[in-house]
C-alpha positions as CSV (number, residue, x, y, z in Angstrom):
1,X,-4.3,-9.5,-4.2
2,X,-4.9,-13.0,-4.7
3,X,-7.2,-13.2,-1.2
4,X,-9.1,-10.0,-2.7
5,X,-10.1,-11.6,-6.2
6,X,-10.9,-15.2,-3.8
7,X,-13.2,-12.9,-1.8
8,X,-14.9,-11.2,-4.7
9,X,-15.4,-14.5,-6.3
10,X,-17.6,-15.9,-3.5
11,X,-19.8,-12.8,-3.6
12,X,-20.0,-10.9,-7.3
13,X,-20.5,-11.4,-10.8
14,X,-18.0,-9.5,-12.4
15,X,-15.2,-10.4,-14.9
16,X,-11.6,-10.2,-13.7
17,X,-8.8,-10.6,-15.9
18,X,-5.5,-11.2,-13.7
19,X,-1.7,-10.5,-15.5
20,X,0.4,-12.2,-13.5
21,X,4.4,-13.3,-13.3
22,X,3.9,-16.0,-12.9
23,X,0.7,-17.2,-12.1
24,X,0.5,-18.0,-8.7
25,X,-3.0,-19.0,-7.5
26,X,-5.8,-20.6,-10.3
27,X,-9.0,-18.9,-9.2
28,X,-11.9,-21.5,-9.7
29,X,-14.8,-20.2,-11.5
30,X,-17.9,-19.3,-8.6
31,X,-19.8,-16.1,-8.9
32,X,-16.7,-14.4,-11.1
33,X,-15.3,-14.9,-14.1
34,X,-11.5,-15.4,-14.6
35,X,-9.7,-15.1,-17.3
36,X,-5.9,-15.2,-15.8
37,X,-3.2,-14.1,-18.0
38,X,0.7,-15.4,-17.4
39,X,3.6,-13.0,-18.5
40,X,5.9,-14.9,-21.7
41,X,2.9,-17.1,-22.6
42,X,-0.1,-14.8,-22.7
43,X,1.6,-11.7,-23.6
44,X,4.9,-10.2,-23.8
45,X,4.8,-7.4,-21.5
46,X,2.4,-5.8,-18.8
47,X,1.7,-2.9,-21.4
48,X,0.7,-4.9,-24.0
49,X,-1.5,-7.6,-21.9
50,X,-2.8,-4.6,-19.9
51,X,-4.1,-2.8,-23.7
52,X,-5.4,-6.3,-24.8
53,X,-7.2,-6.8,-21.4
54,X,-9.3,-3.4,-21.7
55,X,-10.8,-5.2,-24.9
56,X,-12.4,-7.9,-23.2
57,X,-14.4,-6.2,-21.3
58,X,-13.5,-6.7,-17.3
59,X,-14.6,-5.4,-14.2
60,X,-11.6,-6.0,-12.3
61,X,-7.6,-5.9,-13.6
62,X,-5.1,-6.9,-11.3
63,X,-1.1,-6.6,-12.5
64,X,0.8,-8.0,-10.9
65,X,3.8,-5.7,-10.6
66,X,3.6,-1.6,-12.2
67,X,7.1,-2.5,-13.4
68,X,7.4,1.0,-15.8
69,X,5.9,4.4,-17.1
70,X,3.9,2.7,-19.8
71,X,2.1,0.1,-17.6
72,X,1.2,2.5,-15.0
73,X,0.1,5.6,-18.1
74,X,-2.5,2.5,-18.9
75,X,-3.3,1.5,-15.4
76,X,-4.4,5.4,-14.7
77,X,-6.2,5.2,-18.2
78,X,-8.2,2.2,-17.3
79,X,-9.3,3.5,-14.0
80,X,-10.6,6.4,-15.3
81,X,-12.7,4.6,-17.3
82,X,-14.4,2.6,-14.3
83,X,-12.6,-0.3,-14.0
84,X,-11.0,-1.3,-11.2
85,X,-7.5,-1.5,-11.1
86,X,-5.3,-3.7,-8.4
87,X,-1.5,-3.8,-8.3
88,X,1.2,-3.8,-6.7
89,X,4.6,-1.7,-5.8
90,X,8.0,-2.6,-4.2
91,X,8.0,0.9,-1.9
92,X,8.7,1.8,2.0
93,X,5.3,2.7,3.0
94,X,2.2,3.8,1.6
95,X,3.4,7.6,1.0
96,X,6.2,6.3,-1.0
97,X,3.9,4.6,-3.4
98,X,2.6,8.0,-4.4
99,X,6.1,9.6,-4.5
100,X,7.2,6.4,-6.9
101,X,4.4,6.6,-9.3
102,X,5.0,10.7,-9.8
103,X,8.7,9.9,-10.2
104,X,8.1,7.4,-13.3
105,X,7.3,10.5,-15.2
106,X,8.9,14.2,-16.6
107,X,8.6,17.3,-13.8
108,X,6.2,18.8,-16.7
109,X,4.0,16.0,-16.6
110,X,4.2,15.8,-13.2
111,X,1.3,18.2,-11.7
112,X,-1.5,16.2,-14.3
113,X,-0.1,13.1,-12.8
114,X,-0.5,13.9,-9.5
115,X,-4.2,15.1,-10.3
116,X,-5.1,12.1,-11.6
117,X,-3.5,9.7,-9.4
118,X,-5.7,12.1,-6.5
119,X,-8.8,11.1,-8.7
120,X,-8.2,7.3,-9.1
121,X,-6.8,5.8,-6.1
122,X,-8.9,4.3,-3.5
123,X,-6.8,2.2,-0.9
124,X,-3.2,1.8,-0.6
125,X,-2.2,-1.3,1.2
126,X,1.3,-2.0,2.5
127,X,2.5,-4.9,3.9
128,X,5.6,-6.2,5.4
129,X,6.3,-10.0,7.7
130,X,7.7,-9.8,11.0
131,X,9.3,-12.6,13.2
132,X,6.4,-13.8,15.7
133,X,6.7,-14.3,18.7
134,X,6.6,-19.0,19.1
135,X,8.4,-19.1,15.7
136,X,6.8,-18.1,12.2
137,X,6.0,-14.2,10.9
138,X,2.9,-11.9,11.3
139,X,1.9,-9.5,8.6
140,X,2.5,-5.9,9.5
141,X,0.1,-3.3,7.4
142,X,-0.4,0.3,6.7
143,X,-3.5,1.6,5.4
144,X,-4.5,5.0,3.3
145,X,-7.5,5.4,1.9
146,X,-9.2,8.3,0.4
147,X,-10.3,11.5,1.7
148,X,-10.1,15.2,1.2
149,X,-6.5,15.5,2.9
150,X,-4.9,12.5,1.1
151,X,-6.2,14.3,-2.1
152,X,-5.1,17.6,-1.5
153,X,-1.6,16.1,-0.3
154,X,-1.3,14.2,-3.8
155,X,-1.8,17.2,-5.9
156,X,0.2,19.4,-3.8
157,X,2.9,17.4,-2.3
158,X,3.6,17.0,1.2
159,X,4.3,20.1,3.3
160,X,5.6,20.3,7.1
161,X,2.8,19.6,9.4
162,X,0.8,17.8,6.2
163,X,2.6,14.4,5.5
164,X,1.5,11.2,4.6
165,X,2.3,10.0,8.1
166,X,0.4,12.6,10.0
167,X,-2.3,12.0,7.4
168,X,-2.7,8.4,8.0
169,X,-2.1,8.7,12.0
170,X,-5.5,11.0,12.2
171,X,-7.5,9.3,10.1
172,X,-8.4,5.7,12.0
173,X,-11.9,7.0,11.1
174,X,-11.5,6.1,7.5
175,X,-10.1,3.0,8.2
176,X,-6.5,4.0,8.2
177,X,-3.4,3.3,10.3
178,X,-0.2,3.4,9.8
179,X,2.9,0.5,10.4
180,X,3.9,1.7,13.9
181,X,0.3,2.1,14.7
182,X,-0.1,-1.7,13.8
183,X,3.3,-2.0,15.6
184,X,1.5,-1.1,18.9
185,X,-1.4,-3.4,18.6
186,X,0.7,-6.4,17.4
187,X,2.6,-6.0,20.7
188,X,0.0,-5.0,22.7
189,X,-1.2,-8.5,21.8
190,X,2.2,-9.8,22.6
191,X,2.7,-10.9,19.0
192,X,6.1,-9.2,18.4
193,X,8.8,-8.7,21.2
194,X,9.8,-5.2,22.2
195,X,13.3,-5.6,20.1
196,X,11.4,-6.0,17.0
197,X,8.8,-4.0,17.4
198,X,11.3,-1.2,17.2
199,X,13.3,-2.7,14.8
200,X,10.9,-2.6,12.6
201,X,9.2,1.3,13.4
202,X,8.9,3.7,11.1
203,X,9.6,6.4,13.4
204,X,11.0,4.5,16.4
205,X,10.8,7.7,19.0
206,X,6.8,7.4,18.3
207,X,6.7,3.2,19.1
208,X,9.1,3.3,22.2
209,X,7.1,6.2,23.6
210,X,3.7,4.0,22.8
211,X,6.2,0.8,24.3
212,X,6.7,2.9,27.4
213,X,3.5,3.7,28.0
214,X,2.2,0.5,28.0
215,X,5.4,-0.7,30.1
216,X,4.4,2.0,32.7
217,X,0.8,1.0,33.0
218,X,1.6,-2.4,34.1
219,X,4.6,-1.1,36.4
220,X,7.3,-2.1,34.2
221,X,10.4,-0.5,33.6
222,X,10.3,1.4,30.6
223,X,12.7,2.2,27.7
224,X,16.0,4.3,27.5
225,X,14.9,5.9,24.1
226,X,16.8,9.4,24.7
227,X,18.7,8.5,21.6
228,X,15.9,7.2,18.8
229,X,14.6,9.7,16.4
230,X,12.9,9.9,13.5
231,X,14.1,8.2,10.6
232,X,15.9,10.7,8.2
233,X,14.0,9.2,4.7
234,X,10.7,10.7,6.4
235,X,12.1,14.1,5.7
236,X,13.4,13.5,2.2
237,X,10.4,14.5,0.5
238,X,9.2,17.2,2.9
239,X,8.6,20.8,1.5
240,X,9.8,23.5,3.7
């Protein structure tokens, strides 16, 4: 988040007012304007530092963590209102993140929530490190962005044949990719080593059959992966 605001300082005029625990990166004044707010000394809790943010008049909000119902409630409430809104989750993969926020909140309240969570969010950004091949990690990320099918599947839940997965496997065309999609390409680059690129998969039957196919183009003996299958979470929240 912190690269994001860096980049939107060198290029825009806007006002950004970062809650933060703690502060970890002092953005220097450029084309933005900061005003950086630190949990325990600016204010005593996201809620309350996220209300007295909306009065000042910012562009951008970033906070840092959406810790609780009440912090999120105000995060939806000041994107509605055009600002934007940047923040982050501790979740599995992007899906999850929508699957999180609805589960903050009552099963009545649940169907508005999901509507306007389908009207607000943009991008959802996942990231996780993985051991690099010579010594040091590699950021691994999955992408979702907006579109008619991610909208639908936020209002009306994910369904077999119309998950979050399948959604973001299709959709390279609006910029979106999922972790063992990025999996592929950071081996293909010889980034990772087979043993964690699988370790790592989301659905390791998908990234041995992509391992094997790249194995088998360069004559290579391929994988034994009779016994990997899909990961049993990525049917938890599957409707029937």
């Amino acid at each position: 988040l912190a690269a994001l605001l860096y980049d939107m300082n060198e290029g825009k005029s806007i006002h950004s007012i970062p809650l933060e625990d703690p502060v970890e990166f002092v953005h220097p004044h450029k084309k933005a304007t900061f005003n950086q707010r630190e949990l325990g000394i600016d204010y005593a809790s996201l809620s309350s530092g996220l209300r007295a943010a909306l009065r000042q008049a910012p562009k951008v909000i970033l906070v840092g963590e959406m810790r609780d119902r009440e912090t999120v409630e105000i995060g939806l409430s000041a994107a509605e209102t055009g600002h934007l809104v940047m923040s982050t989750l501790h979740t599995v993969d992007a899906g999850q993140n929508i699957n999180r926020i609805v589960g903050m909140f009552s099963q009545e309240e649940e169907q508005q929530i999901r509507i306007r969570l389908a009207d607000t969010i943009r991008w959802i950004i996942c990231q996780r490190l993985l051991p690099k091949v010579g010594g040091g990690r590699v950021a691994l990320l999955e992408i979702m962005s907006s579109n008619m099918r991610v909208k639908d599947t936020i209002i009306n839940g994910e369904s077999e044949g119309k998950t979050y997965y399948e959604i973001i496997t299709n959709g390279d065309a609006y910029g979106m990719w999922t972790f063992d999609q990025h999996i592929m390409k950071l081996y293909q680059d010889g980034l990772i080593t087979e043993e964690t690129a699988l370790a790592y998969a989301s659905r390791k039957a998908v990234v041995g059959r992509g391992i094997d196919t790249l194995k088998s183009a360069k004559g290579e003996k391929t994988t034994d992966i009779d016994e990997l299958g899909m990961d049993d979470e990525y049917g938890a929240n599957i409707k029937k």
